[in-house]
Backbone as CSV, one residue per row, in Angstrom:
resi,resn,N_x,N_y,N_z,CA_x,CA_y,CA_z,C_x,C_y,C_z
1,UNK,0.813,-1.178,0.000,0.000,0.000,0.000,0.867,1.257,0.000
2,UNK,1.835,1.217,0.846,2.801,2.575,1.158,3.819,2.611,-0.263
3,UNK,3.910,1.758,-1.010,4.730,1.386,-2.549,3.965,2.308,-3.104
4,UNK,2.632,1.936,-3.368,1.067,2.260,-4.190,1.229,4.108,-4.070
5,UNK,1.434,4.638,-2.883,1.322,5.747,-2.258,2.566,6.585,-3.034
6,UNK,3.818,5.595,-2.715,4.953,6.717,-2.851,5.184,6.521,-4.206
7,UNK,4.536,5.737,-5.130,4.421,5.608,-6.589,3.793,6.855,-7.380
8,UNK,2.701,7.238,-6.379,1.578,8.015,-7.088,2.757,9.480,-6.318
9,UNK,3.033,9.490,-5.271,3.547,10.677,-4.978,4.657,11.116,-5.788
10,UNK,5.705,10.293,-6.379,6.403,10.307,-7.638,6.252,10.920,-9.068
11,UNK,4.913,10.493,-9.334,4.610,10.279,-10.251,4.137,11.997,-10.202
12,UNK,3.722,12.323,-9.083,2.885,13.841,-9.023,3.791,14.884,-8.942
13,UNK,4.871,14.669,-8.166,6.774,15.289,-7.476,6.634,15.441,-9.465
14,UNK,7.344,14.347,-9.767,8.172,14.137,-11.341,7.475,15.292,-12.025
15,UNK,5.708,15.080,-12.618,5.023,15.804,-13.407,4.832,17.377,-12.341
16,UNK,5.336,17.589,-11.447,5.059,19.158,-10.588,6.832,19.518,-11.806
17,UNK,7.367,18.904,-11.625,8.926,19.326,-11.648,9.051,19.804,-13.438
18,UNK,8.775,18.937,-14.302,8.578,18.599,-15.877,7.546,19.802,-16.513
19,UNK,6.131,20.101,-15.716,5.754,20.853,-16.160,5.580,22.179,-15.264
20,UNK,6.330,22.683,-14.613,6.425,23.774,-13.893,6.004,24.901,-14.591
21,UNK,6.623,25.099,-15.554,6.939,26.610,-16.603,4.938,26.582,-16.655
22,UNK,4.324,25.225,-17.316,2.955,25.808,-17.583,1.974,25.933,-16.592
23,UNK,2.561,25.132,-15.139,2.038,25.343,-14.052,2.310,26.703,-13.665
24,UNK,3.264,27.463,-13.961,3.280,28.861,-13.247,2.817,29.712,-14.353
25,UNK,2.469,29.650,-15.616,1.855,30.026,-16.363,0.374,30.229,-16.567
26,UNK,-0.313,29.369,-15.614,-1.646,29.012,-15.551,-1.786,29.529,-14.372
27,UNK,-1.434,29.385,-12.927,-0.984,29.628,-11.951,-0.382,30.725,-11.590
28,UNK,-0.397,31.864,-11.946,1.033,32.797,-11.550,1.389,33.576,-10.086
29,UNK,0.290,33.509,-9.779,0.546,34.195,-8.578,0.358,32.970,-7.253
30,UNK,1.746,32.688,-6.613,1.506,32.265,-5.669,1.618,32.624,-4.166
31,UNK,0.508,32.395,-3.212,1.093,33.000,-1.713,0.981,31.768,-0.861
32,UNK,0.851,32.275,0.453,0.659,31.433,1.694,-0.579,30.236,1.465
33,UNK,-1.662,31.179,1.609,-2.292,30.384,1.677,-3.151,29.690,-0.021
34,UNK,-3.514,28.906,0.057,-4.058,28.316,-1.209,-5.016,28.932,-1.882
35,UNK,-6.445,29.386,-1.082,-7.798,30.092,-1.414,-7.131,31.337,-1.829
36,UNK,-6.261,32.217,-1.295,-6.148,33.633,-1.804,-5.508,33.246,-3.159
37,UNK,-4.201,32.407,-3.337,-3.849,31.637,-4.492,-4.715,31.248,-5.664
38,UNK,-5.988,30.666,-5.093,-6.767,30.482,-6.077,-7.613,31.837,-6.440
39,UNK,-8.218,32.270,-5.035,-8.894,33.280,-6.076,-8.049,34.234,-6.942
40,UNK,-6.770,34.611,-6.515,-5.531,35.291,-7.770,-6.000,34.962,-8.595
41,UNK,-5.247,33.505,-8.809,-5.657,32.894,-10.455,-6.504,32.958,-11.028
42,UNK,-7.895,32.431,-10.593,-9.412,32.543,-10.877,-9.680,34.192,-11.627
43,UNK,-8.781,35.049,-10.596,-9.399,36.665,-11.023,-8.714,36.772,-12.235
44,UNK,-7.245,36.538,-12.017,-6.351,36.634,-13.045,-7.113,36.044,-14.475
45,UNK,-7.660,34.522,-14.705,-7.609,34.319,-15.003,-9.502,35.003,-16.071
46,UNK,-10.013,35.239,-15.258,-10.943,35.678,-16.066,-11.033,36.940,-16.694
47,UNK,-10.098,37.793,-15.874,-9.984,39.279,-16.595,-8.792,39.110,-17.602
48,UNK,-7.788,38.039,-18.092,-7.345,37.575,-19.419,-8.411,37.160,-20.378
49,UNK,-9.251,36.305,-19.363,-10.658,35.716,-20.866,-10.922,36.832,-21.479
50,UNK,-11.572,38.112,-20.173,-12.420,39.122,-20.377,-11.650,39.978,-21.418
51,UNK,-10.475,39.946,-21.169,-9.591,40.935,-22.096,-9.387,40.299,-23.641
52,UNK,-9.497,39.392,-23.824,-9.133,38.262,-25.135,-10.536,38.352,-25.494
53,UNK,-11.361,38.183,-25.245,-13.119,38.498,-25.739,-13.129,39.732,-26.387
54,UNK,-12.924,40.421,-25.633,-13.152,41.953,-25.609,-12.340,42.748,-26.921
55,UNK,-11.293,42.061,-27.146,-10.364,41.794,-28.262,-10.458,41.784,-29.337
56,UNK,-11.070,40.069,-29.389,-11.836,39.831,-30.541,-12.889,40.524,-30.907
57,UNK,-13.981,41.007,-30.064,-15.023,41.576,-30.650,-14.433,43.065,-31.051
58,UNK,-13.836,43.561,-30.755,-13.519,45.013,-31.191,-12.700,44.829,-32.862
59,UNK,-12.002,43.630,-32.642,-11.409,43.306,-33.777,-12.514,43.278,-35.279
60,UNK,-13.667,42.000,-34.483,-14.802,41.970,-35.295,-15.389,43.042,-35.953
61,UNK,-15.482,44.076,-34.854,-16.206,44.915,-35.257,-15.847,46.103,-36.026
62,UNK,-14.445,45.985,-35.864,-13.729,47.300,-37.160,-14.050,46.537,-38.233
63,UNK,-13.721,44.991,-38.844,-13.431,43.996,-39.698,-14.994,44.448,-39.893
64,UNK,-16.338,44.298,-39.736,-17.739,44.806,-40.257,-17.781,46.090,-40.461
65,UNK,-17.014,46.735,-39.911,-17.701,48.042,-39.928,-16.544,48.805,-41.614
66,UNK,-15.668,48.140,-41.514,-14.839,48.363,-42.526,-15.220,48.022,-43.891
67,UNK,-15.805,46.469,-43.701,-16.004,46.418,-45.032,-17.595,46.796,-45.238
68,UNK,-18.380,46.718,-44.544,-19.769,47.577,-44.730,-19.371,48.868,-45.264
69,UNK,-18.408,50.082,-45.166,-18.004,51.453,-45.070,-17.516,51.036,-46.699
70,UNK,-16.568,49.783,-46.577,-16.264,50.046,-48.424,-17.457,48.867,-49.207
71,UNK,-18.089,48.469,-48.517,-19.475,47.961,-49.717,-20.296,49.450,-49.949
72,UNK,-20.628,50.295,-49.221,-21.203,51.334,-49.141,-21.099,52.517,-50.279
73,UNK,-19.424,52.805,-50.256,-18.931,53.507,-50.802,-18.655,52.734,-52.419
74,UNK,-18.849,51.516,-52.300,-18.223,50.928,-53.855,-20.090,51.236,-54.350
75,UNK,-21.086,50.949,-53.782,-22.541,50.910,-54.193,-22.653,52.652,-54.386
76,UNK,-22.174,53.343,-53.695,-22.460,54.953,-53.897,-21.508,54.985,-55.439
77,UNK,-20.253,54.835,-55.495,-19.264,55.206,-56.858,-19.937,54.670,-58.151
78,UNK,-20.995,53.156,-57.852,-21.347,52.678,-58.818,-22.646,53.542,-59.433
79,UNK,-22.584,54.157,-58.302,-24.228,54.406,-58.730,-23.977,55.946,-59.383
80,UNK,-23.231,56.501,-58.505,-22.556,58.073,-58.926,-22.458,57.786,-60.637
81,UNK,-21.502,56.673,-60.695,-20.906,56.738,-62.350,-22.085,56.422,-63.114
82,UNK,-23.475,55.410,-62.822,-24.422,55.311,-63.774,-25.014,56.900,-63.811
83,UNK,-25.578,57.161,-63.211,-25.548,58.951,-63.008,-25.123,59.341,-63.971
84,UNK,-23.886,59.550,-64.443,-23.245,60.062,-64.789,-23.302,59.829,-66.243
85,UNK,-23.382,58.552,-66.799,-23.428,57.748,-68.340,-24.978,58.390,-68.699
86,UNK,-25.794,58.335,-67.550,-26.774,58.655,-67.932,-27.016,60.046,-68.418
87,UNK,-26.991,60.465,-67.133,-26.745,62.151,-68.205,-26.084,62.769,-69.260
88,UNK,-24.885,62.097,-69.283,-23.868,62.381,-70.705,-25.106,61.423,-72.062
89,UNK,-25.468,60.489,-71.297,-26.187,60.346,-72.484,-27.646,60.957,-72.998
90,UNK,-28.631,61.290,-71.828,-29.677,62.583,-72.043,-29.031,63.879,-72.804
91,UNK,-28.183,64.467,-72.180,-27.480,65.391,-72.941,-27.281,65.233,-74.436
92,UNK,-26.607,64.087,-74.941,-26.060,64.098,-76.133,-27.250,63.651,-76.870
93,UNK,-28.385,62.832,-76.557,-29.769,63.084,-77.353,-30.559,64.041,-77.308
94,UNK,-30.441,65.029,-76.734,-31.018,66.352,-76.160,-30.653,67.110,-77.640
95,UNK,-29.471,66.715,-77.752,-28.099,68.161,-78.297,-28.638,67.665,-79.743
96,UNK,-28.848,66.441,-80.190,-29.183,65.920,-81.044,-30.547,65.871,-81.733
97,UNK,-31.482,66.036,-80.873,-32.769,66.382,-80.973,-32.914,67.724,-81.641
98,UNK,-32.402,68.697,-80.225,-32.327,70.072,-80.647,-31.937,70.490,-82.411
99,UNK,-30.446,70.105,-82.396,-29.892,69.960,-83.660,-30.875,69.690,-85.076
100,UNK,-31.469,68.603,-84.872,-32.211,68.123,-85.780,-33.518,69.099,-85.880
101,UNK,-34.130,69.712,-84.975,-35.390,70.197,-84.947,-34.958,72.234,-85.432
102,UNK,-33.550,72.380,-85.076,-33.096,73.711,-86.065,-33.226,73.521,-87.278
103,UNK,-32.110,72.167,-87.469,-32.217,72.296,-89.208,-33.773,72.251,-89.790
104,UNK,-34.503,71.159,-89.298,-35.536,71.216,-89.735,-36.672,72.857,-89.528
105,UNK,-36.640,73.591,-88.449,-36.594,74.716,-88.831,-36.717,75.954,-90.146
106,UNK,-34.758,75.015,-89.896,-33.853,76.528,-90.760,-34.450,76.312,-92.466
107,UNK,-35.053,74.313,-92.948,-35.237,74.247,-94.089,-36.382,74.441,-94.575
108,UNK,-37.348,74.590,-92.770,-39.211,75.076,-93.764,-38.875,76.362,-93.819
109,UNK,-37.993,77.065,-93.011,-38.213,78.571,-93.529,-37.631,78.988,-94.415
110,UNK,-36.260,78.314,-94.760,-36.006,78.624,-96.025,-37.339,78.417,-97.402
111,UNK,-38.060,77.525,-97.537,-39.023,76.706,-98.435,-39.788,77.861,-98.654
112,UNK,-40.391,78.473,-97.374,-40.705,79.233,-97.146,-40.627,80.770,-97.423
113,UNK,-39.562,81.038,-97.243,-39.045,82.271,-97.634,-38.931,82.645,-99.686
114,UNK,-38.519,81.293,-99.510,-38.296,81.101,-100.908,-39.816,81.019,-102.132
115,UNK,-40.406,80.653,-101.422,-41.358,80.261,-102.595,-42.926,81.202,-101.382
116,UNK,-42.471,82.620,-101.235,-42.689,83.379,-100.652,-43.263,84.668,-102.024
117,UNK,-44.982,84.705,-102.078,-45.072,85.512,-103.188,-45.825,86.476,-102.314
118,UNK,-45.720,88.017,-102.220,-46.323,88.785,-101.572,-47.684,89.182,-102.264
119,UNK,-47.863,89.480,-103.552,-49.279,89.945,-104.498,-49.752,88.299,-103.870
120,UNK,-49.849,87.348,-103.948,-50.313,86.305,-104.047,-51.149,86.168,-102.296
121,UNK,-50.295,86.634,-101.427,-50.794,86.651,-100.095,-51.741,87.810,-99.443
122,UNK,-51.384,88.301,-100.871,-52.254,89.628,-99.954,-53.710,89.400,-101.043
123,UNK,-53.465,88.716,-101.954,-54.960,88.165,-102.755,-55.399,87.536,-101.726
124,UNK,-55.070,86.253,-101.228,-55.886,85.177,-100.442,-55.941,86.191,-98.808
125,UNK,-55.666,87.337,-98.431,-55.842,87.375,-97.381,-57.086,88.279,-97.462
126,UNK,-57.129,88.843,-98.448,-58.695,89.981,-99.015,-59.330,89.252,-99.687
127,UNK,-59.298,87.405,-100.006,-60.044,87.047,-100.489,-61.068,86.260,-99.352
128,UNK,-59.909,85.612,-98.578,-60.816,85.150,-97.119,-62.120,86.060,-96.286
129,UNK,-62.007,87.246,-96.654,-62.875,88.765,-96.134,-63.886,88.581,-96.745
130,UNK,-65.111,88.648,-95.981,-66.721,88.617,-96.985,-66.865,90.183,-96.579
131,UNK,-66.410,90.506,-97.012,-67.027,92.053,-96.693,-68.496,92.525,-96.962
132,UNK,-69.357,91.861,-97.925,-70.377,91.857,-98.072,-71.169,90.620,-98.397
């Protein structure tokens, strides 16, 4: 039985000795008594979680807020530039319209001007008159 005992106490000595570095790593603060020891660690150990959480989510949240800010801005540039095709292209059928509706214009009044008889207009305009 006392073999059994100083086997296991060996075995606990050996693995205290082998892994020390991650025992005081996990462990870091040690005192007198054990409970203040533990609650150290315990505190220690949750305001590392708390800080490593806290971490990540801030991390998260630039990483969303970043690429939301450039989906945003790529949907505004896309939309700016259709804008933009669009009106260059209203414009240039505008300019084209216009264009077309001068000449057509400039060629009834020429037609006009041209085949323009004054005795002839002033017949049909005293002929339209019932004066009696």
């Amino acid at each position: 039985m006392f073999i059994k005992l100083g086997i296991i106490a060996g075995i606990i000595i050996l693995g205290g000795m082998v892994f020390s570095n991650e025992i005081s790593t996990i462990f870091p603060s040690t005192s007198a008594t054990v409970s203040d020891s533990l609650k150290n660690d315990v505190s220690n150990l949750s305001s590392n979680a708390a800080n490593s959480v806290e971490q990540r989510i801030d991390d998260s949240v630039d990483k969303i807020t970043e690429k939301t800010s450039n989906a945003i801005t790529n949907e505004i540039n896309e939309v700016g530039e259709k804008i933009q095709n669009e009106i260059s292209d209203v414009k240039e059928s505008s300019q084209k319209a216009i264009q077309n509706e001068i000449s057509d214009v400039k060629e009834s009044s020429q037609q006009v001007i041209t085949n323009f008889n004054p005795l002839e207009s002033i017949q049909n305009a005293f002929a339209n008159l019932n004066l009696f």
